[in-house]
ZAMARGU-4260 file (C-alpha; in steps of 0.2 Angstrom, whole numbers, plus 5000, padded with zeros to 4 digits):
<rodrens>
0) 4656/5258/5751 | 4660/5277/5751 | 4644/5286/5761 | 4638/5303/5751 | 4619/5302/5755
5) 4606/5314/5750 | 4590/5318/5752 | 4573/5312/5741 | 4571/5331/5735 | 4590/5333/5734
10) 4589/5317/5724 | 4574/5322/5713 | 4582/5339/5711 | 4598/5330/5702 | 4588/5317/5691
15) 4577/5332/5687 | 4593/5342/5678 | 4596/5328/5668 | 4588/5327/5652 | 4573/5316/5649
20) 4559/5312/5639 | 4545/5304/5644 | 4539/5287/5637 | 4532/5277/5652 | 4516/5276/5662
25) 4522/5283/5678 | 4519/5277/5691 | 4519/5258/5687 | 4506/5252/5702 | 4514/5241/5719
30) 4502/5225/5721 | 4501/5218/5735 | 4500/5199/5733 | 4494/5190/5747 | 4488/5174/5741
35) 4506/5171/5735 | 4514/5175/5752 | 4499/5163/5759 | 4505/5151/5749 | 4524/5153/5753
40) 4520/5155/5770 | 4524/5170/5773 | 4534/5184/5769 | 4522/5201/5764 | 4525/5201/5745
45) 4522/5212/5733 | 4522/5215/5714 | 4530/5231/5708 | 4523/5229/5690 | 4533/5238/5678
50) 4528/5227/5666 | 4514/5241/5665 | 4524/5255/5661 | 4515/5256/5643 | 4527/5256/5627
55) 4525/5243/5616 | 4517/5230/5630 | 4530/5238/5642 | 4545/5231/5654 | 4558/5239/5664
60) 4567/5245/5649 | 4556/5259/5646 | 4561/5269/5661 | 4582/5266/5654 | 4576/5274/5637
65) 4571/5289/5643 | 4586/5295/5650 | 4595/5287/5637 | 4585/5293/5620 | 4585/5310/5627
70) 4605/5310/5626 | 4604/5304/5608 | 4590/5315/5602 | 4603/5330/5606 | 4613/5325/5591
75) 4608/5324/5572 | 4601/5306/5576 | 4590/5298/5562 | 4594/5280/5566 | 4598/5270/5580
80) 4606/5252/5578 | 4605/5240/5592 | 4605/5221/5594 | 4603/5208/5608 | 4595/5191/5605
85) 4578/5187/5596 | 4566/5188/5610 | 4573/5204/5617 | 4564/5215/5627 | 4577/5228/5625
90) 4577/5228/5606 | 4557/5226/5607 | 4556/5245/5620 | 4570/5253/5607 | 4559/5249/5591
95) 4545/5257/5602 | 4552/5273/5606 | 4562/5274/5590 | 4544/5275/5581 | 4537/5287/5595
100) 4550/5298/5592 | 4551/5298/5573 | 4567/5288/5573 | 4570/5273/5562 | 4579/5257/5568
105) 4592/5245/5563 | 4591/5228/5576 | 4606/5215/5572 | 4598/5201/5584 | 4609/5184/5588
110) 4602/5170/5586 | 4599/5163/5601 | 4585/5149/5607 | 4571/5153/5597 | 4580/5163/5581
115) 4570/5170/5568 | 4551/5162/5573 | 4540/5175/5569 | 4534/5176/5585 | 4533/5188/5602
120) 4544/5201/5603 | 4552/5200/5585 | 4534/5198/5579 | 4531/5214/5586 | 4549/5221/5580
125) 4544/5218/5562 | 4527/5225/5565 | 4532/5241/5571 | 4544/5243/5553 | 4560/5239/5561
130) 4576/5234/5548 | 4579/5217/5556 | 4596/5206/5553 | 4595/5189/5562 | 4615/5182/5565
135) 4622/5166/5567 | 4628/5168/5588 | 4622/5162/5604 | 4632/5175/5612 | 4628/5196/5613
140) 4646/5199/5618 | 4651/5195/5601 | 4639/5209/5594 | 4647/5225/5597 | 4659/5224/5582
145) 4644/5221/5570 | 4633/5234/5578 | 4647/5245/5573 | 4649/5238/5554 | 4632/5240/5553
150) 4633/5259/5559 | 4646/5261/5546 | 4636/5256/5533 | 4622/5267/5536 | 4633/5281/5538
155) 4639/5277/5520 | 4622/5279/5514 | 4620/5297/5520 | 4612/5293/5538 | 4615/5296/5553
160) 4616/5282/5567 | 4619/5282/5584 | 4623/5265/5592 | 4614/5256/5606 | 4628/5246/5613
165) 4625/5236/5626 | 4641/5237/5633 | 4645/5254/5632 | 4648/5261/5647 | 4640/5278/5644
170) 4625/5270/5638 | 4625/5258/5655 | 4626/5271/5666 | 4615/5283/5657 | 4600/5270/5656
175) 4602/5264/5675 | 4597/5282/5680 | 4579/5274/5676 | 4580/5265/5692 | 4586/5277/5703
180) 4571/5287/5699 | 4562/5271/5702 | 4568/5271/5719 | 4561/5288/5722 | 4544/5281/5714
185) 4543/5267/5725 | 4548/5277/5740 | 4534/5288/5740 | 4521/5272/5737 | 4529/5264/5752
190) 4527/5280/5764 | 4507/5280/5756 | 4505/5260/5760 | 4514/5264/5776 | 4528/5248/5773
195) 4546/5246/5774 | 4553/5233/5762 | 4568/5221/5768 | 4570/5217/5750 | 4569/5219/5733
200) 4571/5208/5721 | 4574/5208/5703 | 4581/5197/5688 | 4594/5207/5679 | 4611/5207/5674
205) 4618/5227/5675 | 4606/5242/5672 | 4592/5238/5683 | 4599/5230/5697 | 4613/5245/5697
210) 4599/5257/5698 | 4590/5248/5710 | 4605/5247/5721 | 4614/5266/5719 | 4596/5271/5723
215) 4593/5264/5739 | 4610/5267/5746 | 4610/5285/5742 | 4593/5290/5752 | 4602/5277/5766
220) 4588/5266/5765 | 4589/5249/5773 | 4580/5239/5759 | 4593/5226/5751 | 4591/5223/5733
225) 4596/5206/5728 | 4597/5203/5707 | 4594/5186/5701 | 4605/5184/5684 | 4596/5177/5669
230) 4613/5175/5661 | 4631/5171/5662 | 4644/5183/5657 | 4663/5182/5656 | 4663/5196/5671
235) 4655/5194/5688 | 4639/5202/5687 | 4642/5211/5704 | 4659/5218/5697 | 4649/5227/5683
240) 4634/5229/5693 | 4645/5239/5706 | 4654/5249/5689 | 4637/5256/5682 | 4630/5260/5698
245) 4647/5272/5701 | 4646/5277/5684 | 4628/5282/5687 | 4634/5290/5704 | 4645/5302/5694
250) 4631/5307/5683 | 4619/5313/5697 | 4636/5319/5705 | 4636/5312/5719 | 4653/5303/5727
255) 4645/5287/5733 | 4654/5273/5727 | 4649/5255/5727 | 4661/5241/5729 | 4655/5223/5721
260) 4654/5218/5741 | 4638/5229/5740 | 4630/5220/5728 | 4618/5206/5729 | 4618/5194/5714
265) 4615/5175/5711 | 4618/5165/5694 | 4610/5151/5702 | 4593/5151/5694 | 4597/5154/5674
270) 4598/5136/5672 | 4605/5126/5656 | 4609/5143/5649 | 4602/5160/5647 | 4584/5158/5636
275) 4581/5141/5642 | 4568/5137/5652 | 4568/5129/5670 | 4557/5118/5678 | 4559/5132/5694
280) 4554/5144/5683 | 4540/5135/5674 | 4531/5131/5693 | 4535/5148/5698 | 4527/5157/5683
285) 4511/5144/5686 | 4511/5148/5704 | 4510/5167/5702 | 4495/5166/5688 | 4487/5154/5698
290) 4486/5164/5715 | 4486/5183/5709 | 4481/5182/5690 | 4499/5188/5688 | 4508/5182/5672
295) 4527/5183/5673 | 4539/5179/5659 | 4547/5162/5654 | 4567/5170/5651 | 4567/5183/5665
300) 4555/5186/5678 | 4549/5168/5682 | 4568/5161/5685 | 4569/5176/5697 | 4555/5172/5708
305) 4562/5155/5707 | 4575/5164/5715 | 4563/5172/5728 | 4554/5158/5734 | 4571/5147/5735
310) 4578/5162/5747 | 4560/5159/5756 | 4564/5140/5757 | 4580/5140/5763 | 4576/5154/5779
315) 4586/5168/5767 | 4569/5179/5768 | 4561/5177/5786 | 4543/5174/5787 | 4541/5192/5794
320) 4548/5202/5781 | 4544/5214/5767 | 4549/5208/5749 | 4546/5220/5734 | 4546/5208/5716
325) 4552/5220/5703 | 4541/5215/5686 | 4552/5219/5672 | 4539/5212/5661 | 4544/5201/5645
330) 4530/5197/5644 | 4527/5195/5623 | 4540/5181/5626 | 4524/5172/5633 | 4520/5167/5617
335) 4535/5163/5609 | 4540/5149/5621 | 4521/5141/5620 | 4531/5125/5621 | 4544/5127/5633
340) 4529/5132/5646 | 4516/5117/5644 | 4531/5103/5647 | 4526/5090/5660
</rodrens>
């Protein structure tokens, strides 16, 4: 890692002269949970619930988007296309905004575990008047060339589309400067609660966790974010995590660069495969509405504090320290995977 620290007010500045609409319900509150720590004996844990950041039942996405949307609403924008799988969250936050800001929205949505079951955040998609396409893949990386098609063909009809690829590095980098400004966020609640996390933790595969990381290292705090993957891709997750976060970096120009040996990141917890529920999962989801009436969701944040408590388990986490529990909320997905949640 290449050291080019700055201040919170120099960062603020710098986020500050980037444009930026604002979607969310800032700040998202930090719980403190101390029934579950009881429970896992030990450490201090608490909730940072950005499952509360108010679009469309909320998540962590909402933060990305305003940095992101207010790029594209700089252009002659009239729809945007995106795609991920059926139960996204992403998809779910970009119908959201789109409507908020007068935008309509083409979703081109894999397949995945649950396809096209009326149900959580599709349901919600098709209530808020999204155009939805539900294709025959189990895997997103294969969606960039039909986002594209799918661009073209609106373009034919006289509109004018700007494409959500979840790929794109531009888009990547511009989204993850919504956790860099979380960082700053959380910073100020810490000095107010008068704590000094060891960790963060947080399920996510590249924008969040790149934030999350690019944040803390340029204020020179000692926190250490660890991401808990929900999926697998062809690259190493902390390869592109590092790659956003740089990228990120230049925006805000700064010259801190992060090598993949900065980044914290496990695969260990997704399970059979990414949308698939885990037994881990499933107990850790119970655990957390049983002790804090806390609900966490059954793709993303339960395998995550699967993760956490594991890490408790095995000594990774001492008894002694300070772990923040990034909610990136999901939470619609509840309902969709009834099933999956009551097994024995």
């Amino acid at each position: 890692m290449s050291s080019a620290l700055l201040t919170p007010s120099e960062l603020a500045s710098r986020l500050d002269s980037i444009p930026r609409i604002r979607l969310a319900h800032l700040p998202t509150p930090l719980d403190e949970c101390p029934r579950l720590s009881e429970m896992l004996g030990g450490p201090r844990i608490f909730i940072k619930r950005d499952d509360m950041t108010g679009l469309a039942f909320g998540g962590n996405k909402t933060r990305q988007l305003e940095f992101l949307l207010a790029e594209v609403l700089t252009q002659k924008i009239d729809v945007l296309v995106a795609g991920a799988f059926t139960q996204s969250n992403w998809c779910r936050q970009i119908t959201a905004a789109s409507r908020k800001l007068g935008i309509d929205v083409s979703l081109i949505l894999a397949h995945g575990e649950k396809g096209p079951n009326r149900q959580g955040n599709l349901l919600l998609d098709e209530l808020m008047g999204a155009q939805v396409q539900v294709v025959d893949l189990n895997d997103i990386q294969q969606l960039p060339p039909l986002l594209e098609a799918e661009a073209e063909r609106l373009q034919k009809t006289g509109r004018h589309p700007f494409i959500i690829d979840p790929f794109r590095p531009d888009v990547l980098a511009r989204s993850a400067l919504g956790y860099v400004q979380a960082v700053l966020e959380m910073e100020m609640q810490f000095e107010t609660i008068g704590i000094r996390p060891d960790w963060v933790y947080v399920s996510g595969a590249n924008m969040t966790p790149a934030g999350l990381s690019l944040g803390f290292q340029i204020l020179d705090l000692k926190t250490r974010v660890f991401g808990i993957a929900p999926i697998q891709w062809d690259e190493d997750r902390s390869v592109d995590i590092a790659r956003i976060a740089n990228a990120t970096s230049r925006l805000l120009e700064c010259k801190l660069e992060l090598t993949a040996d900065d980044i914290l990141s496990s695969d260990d917890y997704i399970g059979e495969r990414y949308g698939v529920t885990t037994q881990a999962g499933r107990d850790a989801l119970k655990l957390v509405a049983e002790t804090e009436g806390i609900f966490l969701d059954p793709v993303y944040t339960s395998k995550a504090m699967a993760g956490l408590i594991d890490h408790i388990q095995k000594g990774i986490i001492q008894k002694n320290d300070t772990v923040v529990f990034i909610h990136t909320g999901g939470l619609p997905a509840i309902f969709a995977y009834a099933e999956d949640l009551i097994l024995p």
